[in-house]
C-alpha positions as CSV (number, residue, x, y, z in Angstrom):
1,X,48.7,25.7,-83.8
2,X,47.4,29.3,-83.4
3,X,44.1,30.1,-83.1
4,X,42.5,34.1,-84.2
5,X,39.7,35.5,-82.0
6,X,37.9,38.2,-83.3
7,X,34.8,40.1,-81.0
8,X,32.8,42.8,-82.9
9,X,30.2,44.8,-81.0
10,X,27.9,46.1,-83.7
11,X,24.2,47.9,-84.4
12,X,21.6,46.0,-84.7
13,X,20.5,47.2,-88.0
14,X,24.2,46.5,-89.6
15,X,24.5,43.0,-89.3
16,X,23.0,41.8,-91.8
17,X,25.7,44.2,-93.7
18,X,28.6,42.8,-91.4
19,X,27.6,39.0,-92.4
20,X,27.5,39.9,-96.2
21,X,31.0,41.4,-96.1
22,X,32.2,38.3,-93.8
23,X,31.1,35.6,-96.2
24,X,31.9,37.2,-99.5
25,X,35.3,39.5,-98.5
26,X,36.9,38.5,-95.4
27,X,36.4,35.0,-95.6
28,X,37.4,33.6,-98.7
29,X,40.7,35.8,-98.1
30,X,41.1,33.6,-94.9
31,X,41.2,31.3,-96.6
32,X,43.4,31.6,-99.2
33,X,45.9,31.7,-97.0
34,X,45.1,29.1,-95.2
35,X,43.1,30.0,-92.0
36,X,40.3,28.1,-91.2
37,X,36.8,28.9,-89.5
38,X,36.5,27.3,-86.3
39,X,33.1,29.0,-85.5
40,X,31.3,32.1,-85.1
41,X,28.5,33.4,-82.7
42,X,26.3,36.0,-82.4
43,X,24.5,37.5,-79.5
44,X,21.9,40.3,-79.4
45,X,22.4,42.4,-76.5
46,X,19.4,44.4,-75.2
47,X,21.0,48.2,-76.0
48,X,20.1,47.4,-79.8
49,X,23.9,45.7,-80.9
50,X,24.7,42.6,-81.4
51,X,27.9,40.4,-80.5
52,X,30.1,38.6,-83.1
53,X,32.2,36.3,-82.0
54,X,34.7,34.1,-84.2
55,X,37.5,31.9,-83.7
């Protein structure tokens, strides 16, 4: 079994933007070919980003 990990540092004030192309784009092409969502975390950091992190 292989497992993805994917870490995106972001602005603050994007990811509400990040989540709506993650749910509706990236996602449901996972997928489709057969990846599955493990889990995925987010972290605010105090510079104004947040962390996303999924596996």
């Amino acid at each position: 079994m292989f497992y993805r990990r994917k870490f995106y540092v972001v602005k603050s004030g994007f990811v509400e933007i990040f989540n709506v192309h993650f749910n509706n784009t990236n996602l449901p092409n996972q997928i489709k070919h057969g990846a599955r969502l493990v889990g995925r975390w987010m972290k605010a950091n105090d510079d104004n980003t947040t962390e996303i992190f999924a596996i």
